[in-house]
N, C-alpha and C positions, 0 to 999 in steps of 0.2 A: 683598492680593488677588493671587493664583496667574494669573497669564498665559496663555491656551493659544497652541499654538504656531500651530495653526490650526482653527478656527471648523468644526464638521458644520455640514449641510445646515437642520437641525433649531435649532440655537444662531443661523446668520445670519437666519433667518427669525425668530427671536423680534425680533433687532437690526432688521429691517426693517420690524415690527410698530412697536415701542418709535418708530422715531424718527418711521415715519408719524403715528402718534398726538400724538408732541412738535411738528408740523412744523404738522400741523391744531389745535391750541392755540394755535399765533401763540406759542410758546417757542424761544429761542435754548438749544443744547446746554449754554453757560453758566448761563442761568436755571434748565434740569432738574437740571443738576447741585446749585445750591444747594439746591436742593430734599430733595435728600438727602442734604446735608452733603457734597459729592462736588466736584472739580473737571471741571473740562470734557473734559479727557484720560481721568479714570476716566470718562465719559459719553460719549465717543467708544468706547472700549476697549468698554463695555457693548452700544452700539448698531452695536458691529462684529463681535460675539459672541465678541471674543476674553475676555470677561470677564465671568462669572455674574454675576446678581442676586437676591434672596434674595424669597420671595414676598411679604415684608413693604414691602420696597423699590418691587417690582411694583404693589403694590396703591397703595401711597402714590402712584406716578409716576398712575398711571389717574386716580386721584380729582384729581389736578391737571390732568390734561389733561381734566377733566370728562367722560370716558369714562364712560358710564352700561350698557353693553353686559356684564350680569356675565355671561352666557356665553361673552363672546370676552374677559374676563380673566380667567375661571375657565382656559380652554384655554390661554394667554398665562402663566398662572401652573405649570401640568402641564407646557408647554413648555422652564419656565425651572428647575423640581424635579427634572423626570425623571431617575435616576440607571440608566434602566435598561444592564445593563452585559451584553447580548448575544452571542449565536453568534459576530458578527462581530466583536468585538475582538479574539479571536487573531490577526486577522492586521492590527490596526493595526502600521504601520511595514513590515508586506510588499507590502500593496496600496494605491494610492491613495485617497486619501480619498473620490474618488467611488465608491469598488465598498461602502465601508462608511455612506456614506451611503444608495446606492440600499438595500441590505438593513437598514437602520433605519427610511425610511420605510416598507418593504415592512410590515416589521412589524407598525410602530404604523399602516398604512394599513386603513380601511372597507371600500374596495371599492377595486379596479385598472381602469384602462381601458389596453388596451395597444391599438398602429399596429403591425400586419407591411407593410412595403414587399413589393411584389408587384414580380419580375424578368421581363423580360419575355424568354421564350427567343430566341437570336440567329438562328433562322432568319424568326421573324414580328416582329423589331424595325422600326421605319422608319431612316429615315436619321436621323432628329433624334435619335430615342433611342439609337443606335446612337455617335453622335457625343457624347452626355451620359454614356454609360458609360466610352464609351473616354476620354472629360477628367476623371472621376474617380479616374483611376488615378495611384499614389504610385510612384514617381518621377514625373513629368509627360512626356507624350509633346510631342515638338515636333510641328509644324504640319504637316510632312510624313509624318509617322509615324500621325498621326493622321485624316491622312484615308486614306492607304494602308489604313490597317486599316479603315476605314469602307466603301470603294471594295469591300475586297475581302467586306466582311458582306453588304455588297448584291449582291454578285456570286453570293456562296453561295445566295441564296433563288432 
């Protein structure tokens, strides 16, 4: 069994399916494992998504955990198949894992719901908000510096 180095977005979540399902069975990771002739480390490894499992495998684990839901182990089983090998793997190893995660579930996603954070211009900020933007900034401003510039946002309006 081929080790990945590290787990998509997509592989941890089947692992966090897998062990909720073992966990609500009243099964210890040792117990799943013998289940599929497996030891506890290759059943850790599994349900950390550092290590596939085969849909045969998948189905067998569901019927033991008395999983009756074949829609959510028809999806759990496409989860654990999926070979699709996308746009974004050129730049595995240039980008972090999370810019190739977001654009895989983009993909395979139904529908998107996206949040725009709304900025509020600095002549009609209050004090408070004014003081929350200026404590979000990287380097961090000391105590002094940060209400100098607050003092003087309020001064502007």
């Amino acid at each position: 069994m081929v080790l990945r180095r590290e787990a998509t977005a997509r592989q941890l979540r089947l692992g966090i399916e897998l062990r909720r399902m073992r966990e609500a069975a009243g099964l210890t990771a040792v117990e799943a494992a013998a289940l599929l002739g497996a030891n506890r480390v290759q059943m850790s490894q599994i349900e950390a998504g550092l290590a596939g499992v085969s849909e045969q495998r998948l189905r067998r684990l569901a019927c033991h955990y008395a999983c009756t839901d074949e829609e959510f182990v028809d999806a759990l089983v496409a989860m654990a198949t999926d070979r699709t090998r996308g746009w974004w793997e050129e730049y595995r190893q240039l980008l972090p894992t999370s810019f190739l995660d977001l654009a895989e579930l983009e993909h395979h996603a139904t529908f998107l719901r996206e949040v725009s954070i709304v900025y509020v211009p600095g002549l009609l900020q209050t004090e408070e908000y004014a003081r929350a933007v200026f404590s979000a900034r990287i380097p961090e401003l000391t105590s002094e510096e940060l209400e100098l510039r607050v003092r003087h946002r309020m001064r502007r309006q």
